[in-house]
N, C-alpha and C positions, 0 to 999 in steps of 0.2 A: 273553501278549499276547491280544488280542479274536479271535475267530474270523475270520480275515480273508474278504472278500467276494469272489464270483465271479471280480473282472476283476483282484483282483489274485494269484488262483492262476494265472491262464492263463501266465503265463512261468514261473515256478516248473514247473508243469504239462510243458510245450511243453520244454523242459530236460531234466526226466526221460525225458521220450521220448526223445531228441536221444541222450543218455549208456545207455539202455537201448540202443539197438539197436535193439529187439524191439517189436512189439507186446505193448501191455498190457490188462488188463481192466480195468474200472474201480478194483474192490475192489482192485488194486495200486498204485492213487495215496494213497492212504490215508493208509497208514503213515508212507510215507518224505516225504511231502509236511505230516504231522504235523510230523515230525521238525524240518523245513524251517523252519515257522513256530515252532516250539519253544511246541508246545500241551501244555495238562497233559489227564491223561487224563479232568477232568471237559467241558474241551472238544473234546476229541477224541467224545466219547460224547454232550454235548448234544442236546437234541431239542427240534426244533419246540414250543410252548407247545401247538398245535393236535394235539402226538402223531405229526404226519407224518413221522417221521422224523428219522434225525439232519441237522445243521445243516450241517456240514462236507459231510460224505457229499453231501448235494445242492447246495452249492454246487461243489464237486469236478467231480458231472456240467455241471454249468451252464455250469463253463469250458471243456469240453470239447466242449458243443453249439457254445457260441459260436467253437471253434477251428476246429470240424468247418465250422462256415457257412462261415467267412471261409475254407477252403480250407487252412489252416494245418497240418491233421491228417485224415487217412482213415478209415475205419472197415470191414477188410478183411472182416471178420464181424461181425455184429452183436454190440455189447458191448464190442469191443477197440477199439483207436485205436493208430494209429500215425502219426510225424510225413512231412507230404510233403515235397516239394523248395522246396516255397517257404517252410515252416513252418522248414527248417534254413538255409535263405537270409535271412528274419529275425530268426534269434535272433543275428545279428552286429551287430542296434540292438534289443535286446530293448526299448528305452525307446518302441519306434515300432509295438510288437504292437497295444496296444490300440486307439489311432488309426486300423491298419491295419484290424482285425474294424470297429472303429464303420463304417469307410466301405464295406466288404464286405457287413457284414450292412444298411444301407443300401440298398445296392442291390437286394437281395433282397426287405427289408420296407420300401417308402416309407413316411415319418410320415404321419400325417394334419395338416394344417393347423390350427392352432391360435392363438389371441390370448395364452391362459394361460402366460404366461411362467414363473410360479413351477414348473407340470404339467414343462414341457421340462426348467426347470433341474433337478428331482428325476428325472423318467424316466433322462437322460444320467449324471447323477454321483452318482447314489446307491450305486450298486456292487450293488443288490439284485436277487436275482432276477427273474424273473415273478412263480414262484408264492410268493414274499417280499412282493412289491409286493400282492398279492394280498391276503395275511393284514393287511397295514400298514392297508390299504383297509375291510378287514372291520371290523379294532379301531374303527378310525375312526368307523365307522357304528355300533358297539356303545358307543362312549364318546357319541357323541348322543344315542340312543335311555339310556342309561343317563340322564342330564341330564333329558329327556325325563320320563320315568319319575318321577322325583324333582318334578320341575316341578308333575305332574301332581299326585301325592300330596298335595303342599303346596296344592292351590287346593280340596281336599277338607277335610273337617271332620274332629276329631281324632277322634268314635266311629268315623267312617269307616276313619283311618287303626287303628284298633286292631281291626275288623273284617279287614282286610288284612295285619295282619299273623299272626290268629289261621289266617286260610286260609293263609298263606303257609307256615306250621309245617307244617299238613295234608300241602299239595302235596311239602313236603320226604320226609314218609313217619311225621311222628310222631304218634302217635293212630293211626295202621293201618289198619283195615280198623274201625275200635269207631265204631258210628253216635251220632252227635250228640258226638264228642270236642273238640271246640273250643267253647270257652263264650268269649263277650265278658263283663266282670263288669260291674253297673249303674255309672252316672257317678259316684251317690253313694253316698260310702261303702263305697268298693271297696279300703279299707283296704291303698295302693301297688299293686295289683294290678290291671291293667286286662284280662287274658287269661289263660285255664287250658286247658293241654292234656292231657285223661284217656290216659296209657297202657297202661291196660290196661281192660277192660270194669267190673271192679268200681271204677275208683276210686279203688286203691290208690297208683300212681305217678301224681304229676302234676309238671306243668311249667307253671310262673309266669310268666306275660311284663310288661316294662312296657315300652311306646309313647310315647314322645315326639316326638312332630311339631313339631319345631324349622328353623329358616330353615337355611340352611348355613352363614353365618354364627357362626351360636351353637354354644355347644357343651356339654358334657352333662360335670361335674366331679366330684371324688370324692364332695361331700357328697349329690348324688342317688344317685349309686349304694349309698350308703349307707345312706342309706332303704328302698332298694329292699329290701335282701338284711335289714334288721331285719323287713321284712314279710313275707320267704319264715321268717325264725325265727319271727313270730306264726303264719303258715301251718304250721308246724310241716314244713316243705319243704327241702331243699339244693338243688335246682335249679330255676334261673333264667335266662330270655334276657330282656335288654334289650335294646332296638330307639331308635333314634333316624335322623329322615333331615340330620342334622348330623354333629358328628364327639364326639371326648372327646379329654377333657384329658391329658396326660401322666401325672400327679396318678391321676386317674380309671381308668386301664387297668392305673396300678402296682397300686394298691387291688384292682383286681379280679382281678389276678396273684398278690398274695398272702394269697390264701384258703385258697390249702394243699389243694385238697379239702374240707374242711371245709363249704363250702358249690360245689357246683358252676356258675359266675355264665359265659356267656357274652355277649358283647358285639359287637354286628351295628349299623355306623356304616351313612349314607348309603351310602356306596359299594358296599359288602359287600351292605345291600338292595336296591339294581338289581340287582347282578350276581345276589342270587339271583331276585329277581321274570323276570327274564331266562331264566335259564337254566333255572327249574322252569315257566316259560311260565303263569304266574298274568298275565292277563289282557293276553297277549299272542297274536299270532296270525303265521303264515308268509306274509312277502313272497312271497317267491323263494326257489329252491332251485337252486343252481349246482352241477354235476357236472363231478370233473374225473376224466379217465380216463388209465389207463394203458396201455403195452402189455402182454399177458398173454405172460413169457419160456415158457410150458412148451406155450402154442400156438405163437407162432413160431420155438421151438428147435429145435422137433419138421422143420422143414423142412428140406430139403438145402440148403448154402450151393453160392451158386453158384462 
C-alpha cells in the first residue's frame, strides 16, 4: 500500500500507545506501525527526493506533533510520548480523532483569512506534512522556472543555443580544468557536429554534441540520431551527447539503447536540460535561501529533565 500520510497514522499511533502502557520513543513507532500498514521494506526505508530523511519516519513524528497539540498524547521527556486521559477517552470514536486535533490545533494556530479556496481545500485535506507541503511548493517553482528556462532558449538563435549547451557540458565538469576545452564547430560544414569537448589537454579524448533547438512540440526520431552517431564514426569517436529542448521518439531512444557500447550515444530531452541548466546554475542566480532548523538532541539531552 502507499506510505500512508500523517493524519491517517495518528489513530493507528494513539492505539499503540493506549495497548503499550508505557511510554514510547519515537523510533518504537516504527516498526509495529509498519507492520500495521503492511509496508514492504522498500517503503518502510524510503527517503525524501530532497534526501531529508525517511518518509515514514517524519510523517510518524508529524502525527505525533499533531497528537501532542491537540492534547491527545504528553511528552514526559523529551522524545517519548505517552497517551493522556482524553487521548484514551477518544479512542472509543477513533473516527472523531481527527476532527478533534483539526479544531484543537485551530485554536492554537488561527488561519489567516483567505479568498483562495482551491489554498484551503489543499491545506485541510491533503494529509501532507508542513515540511511536505514545503517541498510540493519548492517543485512547483522549480517546474516554472524549468518552463521558464526552456521558453527562454527557444526565443534565442540556434548558434546560441549550441554555445549553451557547449558551456553547459563545461559546468557539469567535462573538459576539467584543460583551457579553451569547449569548441562550438562553424555553421557550415560542421559535418553533424555542432560542439566538441576536449578531455584531456592533448586532444586525445573527445566528446561530440549535437543541439537541436526544436519547439516542444516536435520531436527528435531515430533517423536524426542516426546521422548523428554516422558522424561521430567519420569523427572516428564513440562518444556522443545529443541535446534537444523537445523530446524523442520512442523509435529514437530504442535505437540509441541498442548500441551495445559500441558507440557511447547519450540523450538529454527538454526536460533533462532545465533540470541540468538548473541544478549546475549556468546562468542562473539565487533568489532566496530558506533555512530550516532543528533541535540539536546532544545539546538538550545533556540537561536534567525536570
Amino acid at each position: 500500500m502507499p506510505i500512508p500520510k500523517h493524519d491517517e497514522i495518528r489513530v493507528p499511533a494513539l492505539e499503540l500507545l493506549n495497548d503499550s502502557k508505557r511510554s514510547l520513543k519515537l523510533r518504537e513507532f516504527e516498526l509495529p506501525l509498519s507492520k500495521h500498514f503492511k509496508l514492504t521494506e522498500d517503503e518502510l526505508t524510503q527517503m525524501y527526493d530532497s534526501g531529508n530523511g525517511p518518509v515514514f519516519y517524519d510523517r510518524i513524528s508529524w502525527a505525533l506533533s499533531y497528537l501532542n497539540m491537540a492534547g491527545l498524547v504528553q511528552k514526559p521527556r523529551r522524545g517519548t510520548y505517552e497517551i493522556s486521559e482524553e487521548g484514551i477517552k477518544l479512542l472509543s470514536t477513533p473516527e472523531k480523532v481527527n476532527a478533534y486535533i483539526k479544531k484543537e490545533v485551530e485554536k492554537k494556530e488561527p488561519g489567516e483569512e483567505t479568498s483562495n479556496k482551491e489554498e484551503i481545500l489543499y491545506e485541510k485535506n491533503s494529509g501532507l506534512t508542513p515540511q511536505e507541503k514545503l517541498y510540493v511548493s519548492f517543485d512547483k517553482i522549480k517546474q516554472t522556472i524549468y518552463n521558464e528556462i526552456l521558453d527562454t532558449i527557444l526565443s534565442k538563435s540556434p548558434k546560441e543555443f549550441e554555445k549553451l549547451v557547449v558551456n553547459l557540458l563545461q559546468k557539469m565538469g567535462y573538459g576539467g580544468e584543460i583551457k579553451n576545452s569547449g569548441l562550438v564547430t562553424q555553421s557550415t560544414n560542421d559535418g553533424g557536429i555542432d560542439g566538441i569537448i576536449k578531455e584531456d589537454i592533448l586532444g586525445l579524448g573527445r566528446i561530440y554534441i549535437q543541439a537541436k533547438r526544436y519547439h516542444r512540440d516536435n520531436s527528435v526520431g531515430r533517423q536524426e540520431i542516426q546521422k548523428f552517431v554516422g558522424a561521430l564514426a567519420v569523427a572516428q569517436s564513440n562518444k556522443g551527447v545529443f541535446i534537444t529542448t523537445s523530446h524523442y521518439t520512442k523509435g529514437g531512444v530504442e535505437y540509441a539503447n541498442s548500441l551495445n557500447g559500441a558507440t557511447t550515444l547519450v540523450l538529454i530531452d527538454g526536460k533533462q536540460l532545465a533540470e541540468y541548466i538548473y541544478e549546475f546554475n549556468l546562468g542562473m542566480q539565487t533568489e532566496q535561501i530558506i533555512r530550516i532548523k532543528k533541535l540539536d538532541s546532544d545539546y538538550w539531552d545533556n540537561m536534567q529533565d525536570d
